[in-house]
TORPA-871366 format. One record per residue (C-alpha): x, y, z; residue number from 1. Coordinates in nm, 3 decimals. Example, Ala and Ser with C-alpha at 12.3 -4.5 7.8 and 13.67 -1.06 7.14 Angstrom:
REM residues 2
ATOM    east   north      up   i
ATOM   1.230  -0.450   0.780   1
ATOM   1.367  -0.106   0.714   2
This chain:
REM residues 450
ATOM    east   north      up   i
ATOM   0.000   0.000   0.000   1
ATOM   0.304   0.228   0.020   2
ATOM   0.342   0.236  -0.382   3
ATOM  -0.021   0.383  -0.347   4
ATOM   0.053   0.627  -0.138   5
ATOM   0.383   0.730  -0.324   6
ATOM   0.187   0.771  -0.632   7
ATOM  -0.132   0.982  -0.477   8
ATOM   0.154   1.219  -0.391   9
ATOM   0.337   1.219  -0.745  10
ATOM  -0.024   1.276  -0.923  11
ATOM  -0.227   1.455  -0.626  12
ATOM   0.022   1.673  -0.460  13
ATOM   0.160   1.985  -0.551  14
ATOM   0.480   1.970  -0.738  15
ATOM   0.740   2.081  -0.533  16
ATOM   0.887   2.417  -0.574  17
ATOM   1.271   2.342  -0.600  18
ATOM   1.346   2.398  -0.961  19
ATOM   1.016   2.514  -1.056  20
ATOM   0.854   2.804  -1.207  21
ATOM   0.855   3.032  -0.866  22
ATOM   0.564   3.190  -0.753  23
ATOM   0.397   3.423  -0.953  24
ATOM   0.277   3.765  -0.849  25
ATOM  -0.060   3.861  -0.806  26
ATOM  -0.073   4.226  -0.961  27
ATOM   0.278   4.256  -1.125  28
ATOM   0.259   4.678  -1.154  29
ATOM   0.196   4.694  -0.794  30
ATOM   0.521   4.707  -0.647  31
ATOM   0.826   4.660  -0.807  32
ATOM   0.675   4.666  -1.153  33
ATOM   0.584   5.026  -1.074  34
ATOM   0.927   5.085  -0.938  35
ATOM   1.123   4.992  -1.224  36
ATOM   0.881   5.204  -1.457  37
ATOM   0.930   5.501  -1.241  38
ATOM   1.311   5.451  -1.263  39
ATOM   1.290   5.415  -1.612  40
ATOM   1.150   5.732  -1.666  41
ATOM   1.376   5.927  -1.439  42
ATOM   1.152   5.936  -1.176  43
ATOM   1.311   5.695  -0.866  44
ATOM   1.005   5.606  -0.656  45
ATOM   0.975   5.414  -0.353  46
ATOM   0.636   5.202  -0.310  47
ATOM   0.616   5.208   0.108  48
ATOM   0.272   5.016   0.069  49
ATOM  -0.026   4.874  -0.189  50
ATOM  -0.357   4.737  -0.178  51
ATOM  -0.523   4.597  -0.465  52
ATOM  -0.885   4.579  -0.534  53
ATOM  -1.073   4.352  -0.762  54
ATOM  -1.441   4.386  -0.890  55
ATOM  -1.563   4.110  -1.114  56
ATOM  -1.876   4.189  -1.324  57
ATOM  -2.137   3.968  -1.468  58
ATOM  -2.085   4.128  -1.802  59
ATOM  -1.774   3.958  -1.898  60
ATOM  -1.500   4.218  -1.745  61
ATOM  -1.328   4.274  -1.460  62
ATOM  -1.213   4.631  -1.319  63
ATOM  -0.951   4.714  -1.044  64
ATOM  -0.806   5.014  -0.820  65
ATOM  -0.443   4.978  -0.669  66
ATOM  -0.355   5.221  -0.450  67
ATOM   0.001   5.290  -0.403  68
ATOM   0.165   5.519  -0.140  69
ATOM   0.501   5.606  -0.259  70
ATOM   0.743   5.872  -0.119  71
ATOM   0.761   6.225  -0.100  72
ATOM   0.974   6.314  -0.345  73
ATOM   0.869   6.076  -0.615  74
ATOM   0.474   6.224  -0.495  75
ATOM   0.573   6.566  -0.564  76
ATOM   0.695   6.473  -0.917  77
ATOM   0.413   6.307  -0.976  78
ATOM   0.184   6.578  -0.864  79
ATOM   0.382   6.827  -1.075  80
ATOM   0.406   6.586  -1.382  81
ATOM   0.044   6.415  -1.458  82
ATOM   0.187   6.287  -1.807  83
ATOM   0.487   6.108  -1.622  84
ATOM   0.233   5.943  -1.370  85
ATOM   0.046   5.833  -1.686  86
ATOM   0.324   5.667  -1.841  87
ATOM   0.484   5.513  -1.554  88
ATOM   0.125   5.365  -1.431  89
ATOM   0.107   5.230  -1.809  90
ATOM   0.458   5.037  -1.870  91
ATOM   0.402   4.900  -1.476  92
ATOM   0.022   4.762  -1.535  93
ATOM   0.052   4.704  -1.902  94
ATOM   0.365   4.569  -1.952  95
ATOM   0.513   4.443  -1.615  96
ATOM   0.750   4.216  -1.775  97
ATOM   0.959   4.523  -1.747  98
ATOM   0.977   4.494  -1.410  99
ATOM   1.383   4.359  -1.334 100
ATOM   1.312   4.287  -0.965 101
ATOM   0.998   4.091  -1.050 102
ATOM   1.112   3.774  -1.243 103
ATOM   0.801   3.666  -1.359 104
ATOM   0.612   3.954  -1.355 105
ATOM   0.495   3.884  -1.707 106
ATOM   0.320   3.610  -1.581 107
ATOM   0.136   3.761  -1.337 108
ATOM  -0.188   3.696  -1.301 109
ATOM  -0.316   4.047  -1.310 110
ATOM  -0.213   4.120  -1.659 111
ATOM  -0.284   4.216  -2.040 112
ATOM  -0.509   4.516  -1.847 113
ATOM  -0.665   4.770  -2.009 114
ATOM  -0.802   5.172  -2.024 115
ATOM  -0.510   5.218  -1.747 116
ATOM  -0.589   5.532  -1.536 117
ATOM  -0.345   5.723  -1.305 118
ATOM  -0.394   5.978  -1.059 119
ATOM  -0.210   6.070  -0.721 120
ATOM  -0.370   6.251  -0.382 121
ATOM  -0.139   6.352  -0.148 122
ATOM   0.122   6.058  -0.144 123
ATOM  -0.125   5.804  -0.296 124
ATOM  -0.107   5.675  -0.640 125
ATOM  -0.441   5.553  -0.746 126
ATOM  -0.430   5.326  -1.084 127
ATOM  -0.762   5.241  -1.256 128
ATOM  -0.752   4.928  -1.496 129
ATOM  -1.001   4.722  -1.688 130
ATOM  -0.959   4.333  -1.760 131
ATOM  -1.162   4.193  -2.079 132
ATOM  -1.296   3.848  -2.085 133
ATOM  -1.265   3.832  -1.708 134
ATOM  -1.575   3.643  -1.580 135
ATOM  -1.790   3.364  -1.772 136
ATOM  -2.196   3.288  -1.728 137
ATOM  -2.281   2.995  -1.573 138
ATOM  -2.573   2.787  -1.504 139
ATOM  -2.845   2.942  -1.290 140
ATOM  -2.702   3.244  -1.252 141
ATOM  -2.374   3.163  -1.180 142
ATOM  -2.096   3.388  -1.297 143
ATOM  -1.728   3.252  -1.256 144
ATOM  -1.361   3.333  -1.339 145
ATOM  -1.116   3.154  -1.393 146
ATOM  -0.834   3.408  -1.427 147
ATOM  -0.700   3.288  -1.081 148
ATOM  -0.625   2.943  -1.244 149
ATOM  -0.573   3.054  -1.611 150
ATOM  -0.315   3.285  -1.503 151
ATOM  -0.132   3.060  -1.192 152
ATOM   0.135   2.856  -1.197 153
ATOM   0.269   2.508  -1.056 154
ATOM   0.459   2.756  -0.865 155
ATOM   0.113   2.900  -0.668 156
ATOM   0.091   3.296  -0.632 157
ATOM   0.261   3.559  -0.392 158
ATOM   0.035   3.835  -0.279 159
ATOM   0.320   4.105  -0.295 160
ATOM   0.104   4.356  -0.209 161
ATOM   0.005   4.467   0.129 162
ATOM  -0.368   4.409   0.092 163
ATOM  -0.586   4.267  -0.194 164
ATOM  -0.953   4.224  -0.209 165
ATOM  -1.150   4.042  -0.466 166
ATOM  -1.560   4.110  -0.489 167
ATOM  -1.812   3.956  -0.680 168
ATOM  -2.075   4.090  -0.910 169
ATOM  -2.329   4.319  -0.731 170
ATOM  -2.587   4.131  -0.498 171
ATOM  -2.444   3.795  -0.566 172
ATOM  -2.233   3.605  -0.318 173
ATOM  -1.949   3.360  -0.345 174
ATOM  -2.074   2.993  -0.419 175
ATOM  -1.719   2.814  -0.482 176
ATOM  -1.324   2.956  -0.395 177
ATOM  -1.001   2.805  -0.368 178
ATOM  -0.939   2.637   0.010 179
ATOM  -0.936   2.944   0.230 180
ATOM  -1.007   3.227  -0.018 181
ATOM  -1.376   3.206   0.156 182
ATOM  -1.596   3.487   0.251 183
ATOM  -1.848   3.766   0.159 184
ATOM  -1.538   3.933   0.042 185
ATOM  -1.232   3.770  -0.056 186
ATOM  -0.945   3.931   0.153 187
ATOM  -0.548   3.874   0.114 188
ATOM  -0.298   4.009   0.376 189
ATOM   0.040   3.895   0.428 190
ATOM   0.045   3.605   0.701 191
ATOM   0.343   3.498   0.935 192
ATOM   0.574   3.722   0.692 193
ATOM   0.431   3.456   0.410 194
ATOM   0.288   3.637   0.103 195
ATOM   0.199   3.346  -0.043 196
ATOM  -0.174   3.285  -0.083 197
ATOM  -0.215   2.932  -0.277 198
ATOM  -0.190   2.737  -0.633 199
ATOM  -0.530   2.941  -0.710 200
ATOM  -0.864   2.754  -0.905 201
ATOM  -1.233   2.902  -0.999 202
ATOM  -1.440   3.205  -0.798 203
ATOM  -1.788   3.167  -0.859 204
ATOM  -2.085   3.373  -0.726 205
ATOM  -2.446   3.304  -0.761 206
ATOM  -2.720   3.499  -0.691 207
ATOM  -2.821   3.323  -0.375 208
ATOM  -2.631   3.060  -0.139 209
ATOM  -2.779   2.703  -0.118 210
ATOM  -2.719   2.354  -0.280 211
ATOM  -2.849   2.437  -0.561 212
ATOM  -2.621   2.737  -0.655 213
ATOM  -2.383   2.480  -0.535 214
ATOM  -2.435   2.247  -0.778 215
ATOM  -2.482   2.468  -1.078 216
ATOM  -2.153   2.655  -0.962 217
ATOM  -1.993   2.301  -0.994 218
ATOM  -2.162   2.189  -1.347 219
ATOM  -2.067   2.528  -1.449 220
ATOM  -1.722   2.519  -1.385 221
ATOM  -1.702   2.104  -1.518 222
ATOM  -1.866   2.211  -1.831 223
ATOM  -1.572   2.514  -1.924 224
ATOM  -1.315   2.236  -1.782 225
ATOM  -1.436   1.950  -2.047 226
ATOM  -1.458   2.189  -2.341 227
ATOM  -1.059   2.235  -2.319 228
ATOM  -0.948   1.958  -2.096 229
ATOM  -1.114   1.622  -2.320 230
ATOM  -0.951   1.781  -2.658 231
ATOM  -0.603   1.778  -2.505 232
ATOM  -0.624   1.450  -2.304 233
ATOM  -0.751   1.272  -2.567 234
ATOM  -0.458   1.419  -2.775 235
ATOM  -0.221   1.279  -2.551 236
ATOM  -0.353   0.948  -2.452 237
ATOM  -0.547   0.800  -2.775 238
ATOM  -0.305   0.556  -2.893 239
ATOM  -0.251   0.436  -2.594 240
ATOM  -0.606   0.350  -2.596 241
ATOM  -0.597   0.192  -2.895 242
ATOM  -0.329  -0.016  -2.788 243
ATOM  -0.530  -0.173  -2.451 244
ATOM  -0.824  -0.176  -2.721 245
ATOM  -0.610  -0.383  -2.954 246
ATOM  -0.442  -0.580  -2.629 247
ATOM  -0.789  -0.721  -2.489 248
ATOM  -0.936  -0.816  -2.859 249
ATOM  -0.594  -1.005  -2.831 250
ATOM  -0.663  -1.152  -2.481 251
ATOM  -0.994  -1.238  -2.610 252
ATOM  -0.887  -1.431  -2.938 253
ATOM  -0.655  -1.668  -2.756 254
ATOM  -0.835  -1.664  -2.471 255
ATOM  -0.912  -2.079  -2.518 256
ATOM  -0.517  -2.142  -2.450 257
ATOM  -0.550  -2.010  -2.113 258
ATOM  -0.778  -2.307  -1.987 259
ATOM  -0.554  -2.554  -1.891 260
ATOM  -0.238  -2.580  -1.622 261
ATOM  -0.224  -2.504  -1.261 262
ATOM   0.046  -2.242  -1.308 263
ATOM  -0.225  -1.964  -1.216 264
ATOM  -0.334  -2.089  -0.896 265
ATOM  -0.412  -1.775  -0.668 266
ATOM  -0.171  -1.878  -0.401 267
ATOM   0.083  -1.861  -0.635 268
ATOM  -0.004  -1.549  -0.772 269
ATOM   0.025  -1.375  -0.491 270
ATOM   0.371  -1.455  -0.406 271
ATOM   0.476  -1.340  -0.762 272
ATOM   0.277  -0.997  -0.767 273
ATOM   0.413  -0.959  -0.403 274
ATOM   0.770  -1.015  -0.597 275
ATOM   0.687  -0.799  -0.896 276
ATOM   0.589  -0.469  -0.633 277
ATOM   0.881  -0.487  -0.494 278
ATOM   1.124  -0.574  -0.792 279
ATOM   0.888  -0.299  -0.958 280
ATOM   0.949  -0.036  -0.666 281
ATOM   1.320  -0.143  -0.692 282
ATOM   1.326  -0.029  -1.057 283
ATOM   1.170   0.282  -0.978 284
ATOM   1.422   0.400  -0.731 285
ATOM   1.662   0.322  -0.982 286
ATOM   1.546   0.500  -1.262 287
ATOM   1.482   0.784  -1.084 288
ATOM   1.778   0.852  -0.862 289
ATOM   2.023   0.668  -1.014 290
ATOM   1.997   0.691  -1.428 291
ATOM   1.736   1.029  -1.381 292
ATOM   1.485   0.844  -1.590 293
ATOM   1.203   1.077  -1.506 294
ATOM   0.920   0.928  -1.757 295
ATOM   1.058   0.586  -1.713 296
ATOM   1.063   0.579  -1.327 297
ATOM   0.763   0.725  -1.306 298
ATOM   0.603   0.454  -1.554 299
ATOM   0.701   0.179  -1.361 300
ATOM   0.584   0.363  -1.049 301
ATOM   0.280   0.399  -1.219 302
ATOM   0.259  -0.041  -1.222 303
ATOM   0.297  -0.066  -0.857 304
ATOM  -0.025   0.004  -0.741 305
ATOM  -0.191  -0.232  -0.970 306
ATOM   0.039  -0.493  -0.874 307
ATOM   0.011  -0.406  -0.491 308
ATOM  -0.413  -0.419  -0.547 309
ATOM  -0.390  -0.782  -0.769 310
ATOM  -0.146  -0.952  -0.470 311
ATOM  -0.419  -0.856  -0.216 312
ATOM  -0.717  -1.000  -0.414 313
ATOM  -0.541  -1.314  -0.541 314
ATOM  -0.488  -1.354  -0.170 315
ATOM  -0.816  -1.342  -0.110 316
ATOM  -0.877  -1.570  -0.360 317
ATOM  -0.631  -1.819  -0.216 318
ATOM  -0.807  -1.832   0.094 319
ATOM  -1.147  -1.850  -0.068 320
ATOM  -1.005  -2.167  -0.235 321
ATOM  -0.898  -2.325   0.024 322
ATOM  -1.287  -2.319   0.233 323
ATOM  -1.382  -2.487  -0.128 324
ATOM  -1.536  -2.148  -0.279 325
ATOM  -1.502  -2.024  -0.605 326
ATOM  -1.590  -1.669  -0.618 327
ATOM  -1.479  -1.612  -0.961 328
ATOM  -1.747  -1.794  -1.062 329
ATOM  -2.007  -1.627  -0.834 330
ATOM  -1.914  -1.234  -0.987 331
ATOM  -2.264  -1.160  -1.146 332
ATOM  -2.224  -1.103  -1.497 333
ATOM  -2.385  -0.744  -1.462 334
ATOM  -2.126  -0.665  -1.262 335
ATOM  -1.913  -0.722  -1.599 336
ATOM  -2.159  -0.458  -1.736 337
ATOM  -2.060  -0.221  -1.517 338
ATOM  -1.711  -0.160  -1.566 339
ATOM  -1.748   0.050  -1.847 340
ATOM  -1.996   0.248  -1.674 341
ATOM  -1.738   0.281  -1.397 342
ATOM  -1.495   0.376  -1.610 343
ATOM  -1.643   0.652  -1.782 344
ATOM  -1.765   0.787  -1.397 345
ATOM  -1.402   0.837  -1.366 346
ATOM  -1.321   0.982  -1.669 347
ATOM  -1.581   1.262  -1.556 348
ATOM  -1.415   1.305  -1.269 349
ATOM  -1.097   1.342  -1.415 350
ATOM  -1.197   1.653  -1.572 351
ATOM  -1.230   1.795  -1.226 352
ATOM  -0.983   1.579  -0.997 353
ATOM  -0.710   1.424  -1.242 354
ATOM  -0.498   1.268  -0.945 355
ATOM  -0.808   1.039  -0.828 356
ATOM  -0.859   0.962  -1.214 357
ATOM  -0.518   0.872  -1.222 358
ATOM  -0.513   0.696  -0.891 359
ATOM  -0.821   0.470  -0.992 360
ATOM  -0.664   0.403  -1.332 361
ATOM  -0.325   0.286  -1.181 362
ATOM  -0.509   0.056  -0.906 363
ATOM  -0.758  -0.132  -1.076 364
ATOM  -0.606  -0.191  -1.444 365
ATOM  -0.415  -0.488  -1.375 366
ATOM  -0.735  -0.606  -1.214 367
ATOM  -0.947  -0.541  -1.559 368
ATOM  -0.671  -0.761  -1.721 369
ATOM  -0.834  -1.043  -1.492 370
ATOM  -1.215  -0.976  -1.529 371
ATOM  -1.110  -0.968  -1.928 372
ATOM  -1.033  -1.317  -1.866 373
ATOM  -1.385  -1.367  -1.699 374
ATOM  -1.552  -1.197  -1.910 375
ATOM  -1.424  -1.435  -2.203 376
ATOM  -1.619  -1.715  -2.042 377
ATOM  -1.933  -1.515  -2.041 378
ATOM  -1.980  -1.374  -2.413 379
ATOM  -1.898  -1.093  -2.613 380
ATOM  -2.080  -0.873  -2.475 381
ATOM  -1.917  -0.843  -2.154 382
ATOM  -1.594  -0.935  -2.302 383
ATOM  -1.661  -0.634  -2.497 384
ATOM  -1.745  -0.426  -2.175 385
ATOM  -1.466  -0.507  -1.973 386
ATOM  -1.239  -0.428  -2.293 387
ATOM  -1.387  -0.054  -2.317 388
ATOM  -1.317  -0.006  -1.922 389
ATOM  -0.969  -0.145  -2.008 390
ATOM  -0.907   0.109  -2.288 391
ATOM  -1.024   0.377  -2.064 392
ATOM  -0.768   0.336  -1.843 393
ATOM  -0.507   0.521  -2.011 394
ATOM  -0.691   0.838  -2.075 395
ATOM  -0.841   0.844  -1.708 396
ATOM  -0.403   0.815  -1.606 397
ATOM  -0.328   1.091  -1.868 398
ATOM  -0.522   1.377  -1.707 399
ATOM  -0.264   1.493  -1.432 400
ATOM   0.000   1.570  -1.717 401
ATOM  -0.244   1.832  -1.875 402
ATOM  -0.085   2.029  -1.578 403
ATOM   0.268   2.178  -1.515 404
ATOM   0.451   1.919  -1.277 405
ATOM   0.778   1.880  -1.201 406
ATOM   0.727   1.512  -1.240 407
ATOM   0.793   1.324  -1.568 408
ATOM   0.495   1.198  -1.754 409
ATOM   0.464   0.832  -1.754 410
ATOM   0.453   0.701  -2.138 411
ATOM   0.167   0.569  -2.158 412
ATOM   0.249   0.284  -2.413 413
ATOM   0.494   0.113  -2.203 414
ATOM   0.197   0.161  -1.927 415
ATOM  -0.026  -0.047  -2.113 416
ATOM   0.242  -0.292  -2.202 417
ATOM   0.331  -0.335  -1.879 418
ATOM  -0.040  -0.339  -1.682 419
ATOM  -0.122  -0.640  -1.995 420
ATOM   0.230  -0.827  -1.964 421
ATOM   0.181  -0.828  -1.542 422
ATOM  -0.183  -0.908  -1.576 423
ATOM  -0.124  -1.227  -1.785 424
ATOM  -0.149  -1.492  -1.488 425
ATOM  -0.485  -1.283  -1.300 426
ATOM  -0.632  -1.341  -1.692 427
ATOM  -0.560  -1.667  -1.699 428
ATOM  -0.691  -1.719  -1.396 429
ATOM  -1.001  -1.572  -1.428 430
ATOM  -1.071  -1.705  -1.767 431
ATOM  -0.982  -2.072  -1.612 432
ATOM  -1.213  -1.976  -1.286 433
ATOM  -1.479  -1.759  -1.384 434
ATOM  -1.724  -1.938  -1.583 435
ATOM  -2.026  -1.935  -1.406 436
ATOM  -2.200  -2.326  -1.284 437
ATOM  -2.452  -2.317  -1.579 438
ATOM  -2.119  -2.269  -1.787 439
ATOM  -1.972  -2.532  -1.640 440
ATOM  -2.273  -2.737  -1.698 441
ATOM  -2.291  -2.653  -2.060 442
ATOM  -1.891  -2.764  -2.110 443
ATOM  -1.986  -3.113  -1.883 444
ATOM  -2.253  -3.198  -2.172 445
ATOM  -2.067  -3.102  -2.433 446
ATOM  -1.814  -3.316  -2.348 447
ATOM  -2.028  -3.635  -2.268 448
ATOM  -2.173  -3.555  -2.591 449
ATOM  -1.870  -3.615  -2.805 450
């Protein structure tokens, strides 16, 4: 069970930041990106504090105030020179990238802003900005952005500022927010010295609160996730698909040459998955801190929780054999049926949680592999089930490398490969034990016949 918890963290958690894209700042013009403009216009400015406030509006755009209290001197320019304060607030809110001090201040996520504004009032710069294409409709009444998670990084995003605030359309109220961005009001202030505020997702307000904003907040949010996400995981995953596609039609033709030997017994079985996890985890810690086989390592890493999952329930089955039961034979050929339908509830979720798409895909495949071989004994049609929920697998295992990661991607034909090479003996085994008794019956009389 360790393999399974070494992979939830490779495909659930947050990369980690060590040689990753850094943080990214939320307004990039703010502080230093204002800075650097001033200075590059001759006018040296020191920004001694900054709020930020955001107002997202149901008709598509956002708008935003920063306020910036700068020094005296650079104020009295300002106040002098309303042409300078218009180009400085320009290059630092249009074009932050300018900013030296602020790495990746091109990629912040308050960027690409519009009808920039610029006045000052005593010592306070205020800068007026519009954002286009800011805020989507929804189901219900549901209006959402997604600029917080368009705009982020695998890196997550530092406040830099010394107060932000993000509101909703008028009289609505927020239905759905990142983990701790809550409230009537969204409200950032540097914590502990920490200005960083998360890894960022979808704000959505709805007219009301209650389930039912709730839910269309969620389908909402799904619905603009599957129109991009299915295109590009599809894109990435299809031939592996058609290569567990191809595999099981291939299980399923010689099927009949599985039948016979004892060299599948579940007791047996278990020992040797037990064997391949470990040899398996072996490999992984090889390829990854020995030869730095990122995709590789992470493939075979990928196996392990499969394997781990088919040594517990041929173990099962061991025991089950022993107190005379045969509980291949007893799975209810509906439940064959199902798989597919499984399958595809997974997929869905992928779209919104890839790591427990992944996760399922990487635990149960090897187990598919055997209720193939069960399936064969039952017909095509749930042959042809099973085989769809096996071909499933390697899109629903794609979905987490749609994101930025500093984790390799596992190649998903050698995933396929291996799941069908390592599933082998739990086929034969269930194509040898899972006929059902009027199956048995059937072969009996068929026999005596001849």
């Amino acid at each position: 069970m360790a393999a399974v918890a070494v992979l939830a963290l490779v495909v659930v958690g947050p990369a980690p930041a060590t040689g990753a894209h850094p943080p990214v700042p939320l307004c990039g013009g703010c502080t230093g990106g204002f800075e650097d403009a001033a200075a590059d216009h001759g006018a040296n400015a020191t920004v001694e504090r900054s709020e930020l406030a955001l107002h997202f509006h149901a008709n598509g755009t956002a708008t935003g105030v920063a306020r910036l209290r700068v020094d005296e001197r650079a104020a009295d320019r300002f106040r002098e020179n309303a042409t300078l304060l218009d180009a400085v607030a320009r290059d630092a809110f249009v074009t932050p990238e300018r900013s030296e001090r602020s790495l990746w201040a091109g990629s912040a996520v308050i960027r690409d802003v519009e009808r920039v504004r610029a006045g000052i009032d005593a010592r306070t710069v205020t800068v007026r900005f519009a954002l286009d294409d800011a805020t989507r409709d929804g189901y219900g009444g549901v209006v959402y952005t997604d600029l917080f998670r368009r705009n982020g990084t695998v890196g997550g995003i530092d406040l830099q500022v010394d107060q932000a605030t993000v509101l909703g359309p008028d009289d609505h109220v927020i239905v759905r927010a990142p983990d701790g961005w809550g409230g009537d009001a969204i409200r950032f202030e540097p914590m502990d010295d920490s200005l960083f505020v998360g890894y960022g997702g979808y704000v959505a307000w709805a007219p009301d609160a209650g389930a039912a904003s709730d839910v269309s907040a969620a389908a909402s949010i799904w619905t603009a996730e599957a129109s991009t996400e299915v295109p590009r995981v599809l894109s990435t995953s299809w031939l592996a698909s058609v290569l567990a596609a191809a595999l099981a039609g291939l299980f399923a033709l010689v099927a009949h040459r599985f039948e016979d030997g004892d060299w599948s017994s579940p007791a047996w079985l278990a020992v040797g998955y037990v064997a391949t996890a470990v040899a398996s985890l072996a490999a992984t810690y090889m390829a990854l801190a020995w030869f730095s086989f990122g995709g590789l390592g992470v493939t075979l890493l990928a196996v392990v929780p499969g394997v781990v999952v088919a040594a517990l329930v041929t173990a099962a089955l061991a025991l089950a054999s022993r107190r005379g039961r045969r509980p291949l034979a007893r799975v209810p050929t509906v439940f064959l049926y199902l798989l597919p339908v499984l399958a595809v509830g997974v997929f869905a979720v992928g779209i919104a949680a890839a790591g427990t798409a992944a996760l399922w895909a990487a635990s149960t495949t090897v187990l598919l592999v055997g209720a193939l071989g069960v399936a064969t004994t039952r017909g095509a049609g749930p042959t042809v089930a099973v085989a769809v929920a096996f071909a499933l697998a390697p899109v629903c295992l794609a979905f987490p490398t749609l994101s930025p990661s500093n984790f390799a991607p596992p190649f998903g034909l050698a995933w396929v490969l291996a799941v069908a090479l390592v599933g082998v003996p739990l086929f034969a085994l269930g194509r040898r034990r899972g006929g059902t008794a009027q199956n048995g019956e059937a072969e009996r009389s068929a026999s005596t016949a001849d």
